[in-house]
C-alpha positions in Angstrom: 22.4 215.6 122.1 19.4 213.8 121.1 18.9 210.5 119.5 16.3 210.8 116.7 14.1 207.9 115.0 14.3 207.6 111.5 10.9 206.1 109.7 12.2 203.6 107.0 8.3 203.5 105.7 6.5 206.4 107.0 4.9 204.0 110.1 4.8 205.0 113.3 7.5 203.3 115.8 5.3 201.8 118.8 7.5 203.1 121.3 7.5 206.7 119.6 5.7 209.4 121.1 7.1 212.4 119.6 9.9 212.2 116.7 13.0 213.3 118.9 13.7 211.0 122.5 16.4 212.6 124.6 18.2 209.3 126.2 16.9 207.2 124.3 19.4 204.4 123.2 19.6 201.5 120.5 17.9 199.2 123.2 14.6 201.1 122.9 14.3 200.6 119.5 12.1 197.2 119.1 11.0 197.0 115.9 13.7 196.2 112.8 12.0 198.9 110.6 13.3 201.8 112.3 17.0 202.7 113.1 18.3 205.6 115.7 21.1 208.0 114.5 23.6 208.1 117.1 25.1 211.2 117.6 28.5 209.8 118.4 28.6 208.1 114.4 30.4 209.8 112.1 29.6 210.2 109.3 31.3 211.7 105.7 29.9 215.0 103.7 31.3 216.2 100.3 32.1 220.1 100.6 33.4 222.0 98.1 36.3 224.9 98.4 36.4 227.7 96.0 39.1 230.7 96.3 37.9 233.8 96.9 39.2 236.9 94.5 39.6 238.9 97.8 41.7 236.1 99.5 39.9 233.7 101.5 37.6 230.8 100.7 34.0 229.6 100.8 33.1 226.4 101.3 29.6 224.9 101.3 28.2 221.2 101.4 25.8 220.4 98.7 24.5 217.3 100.4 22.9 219.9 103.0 20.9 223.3 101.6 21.8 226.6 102.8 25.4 224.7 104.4 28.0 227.3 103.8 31.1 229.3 105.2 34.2 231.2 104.7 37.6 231.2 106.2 41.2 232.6 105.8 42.9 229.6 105.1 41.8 225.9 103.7 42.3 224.8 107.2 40.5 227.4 108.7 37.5 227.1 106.1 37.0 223.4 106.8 36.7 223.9 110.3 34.1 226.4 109.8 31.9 224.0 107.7 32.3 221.1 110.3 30.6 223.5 112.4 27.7 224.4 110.5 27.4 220.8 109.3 27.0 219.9 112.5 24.9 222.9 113.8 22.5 222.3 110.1 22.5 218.4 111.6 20.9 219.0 114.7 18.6 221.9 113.5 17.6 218.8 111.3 17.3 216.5 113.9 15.4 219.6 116.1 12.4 219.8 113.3 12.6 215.8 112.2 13.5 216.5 109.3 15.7 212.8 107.4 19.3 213.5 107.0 19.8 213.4 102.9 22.2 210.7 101.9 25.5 212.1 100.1 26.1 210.3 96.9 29.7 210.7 95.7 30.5 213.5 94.3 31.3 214.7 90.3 33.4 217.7 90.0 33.5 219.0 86.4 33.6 222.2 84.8 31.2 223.9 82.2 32.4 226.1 79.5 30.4 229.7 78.7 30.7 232.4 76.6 31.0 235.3 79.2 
């Protein structure tokens, strides 16, 4: 897994030669306006569950376009979208692309004539 710089204000980090360092740690990062994103952090993603007709559910996390799956079972589902989470993270981290920050989430519902 790879440790990626994140540009706080678009400079370039003087030790940076490229936007991904494999084995690069916390130590090689010298200058206080640029952070590395550990792999090993966790960190939290809102993901909605809707039942599916059919049986089933999909599940998607709107922090992160194009993040979706299915599964049999609640359980099931949310292990699915871990996994693409995390595969969507690194394809991220692959293309240095910043990880969007997830606000909280508002769940409501909308009334139409249908």
């Amino acid at each position: 897994m790879a440790h990626v710089h994140a540009l706080g204000d678009g400079g370039a980090c003087p030790k940076a030669k490229g936007i991904i360092h494999l084995g690069m740690t916390s130590q090689d990062v010298v200058c206080s306006r640029y952070f590395v994103i550990n792999p090993q952090m966790n960190r939290t993603f809102p993901v909605v569950l809707l039942p599916q007709p059919e049986g089933g559910y999909f599940v998607h996390c709107p922090t992160l376009p194009g993040c979706y799956s299915q599964g049999e079972s609640v359980e099931e589902a949310l292990v699915n979208i871990r996994e693409a989470i995390e595969l969507v993270l690194e394809d991220m981290a692959a293309n240095g692309e910043a990880i969007p920050p997830s606000g909280s989430p508002v769940f409501t519902e909308v009334t139409v004539a249908a």
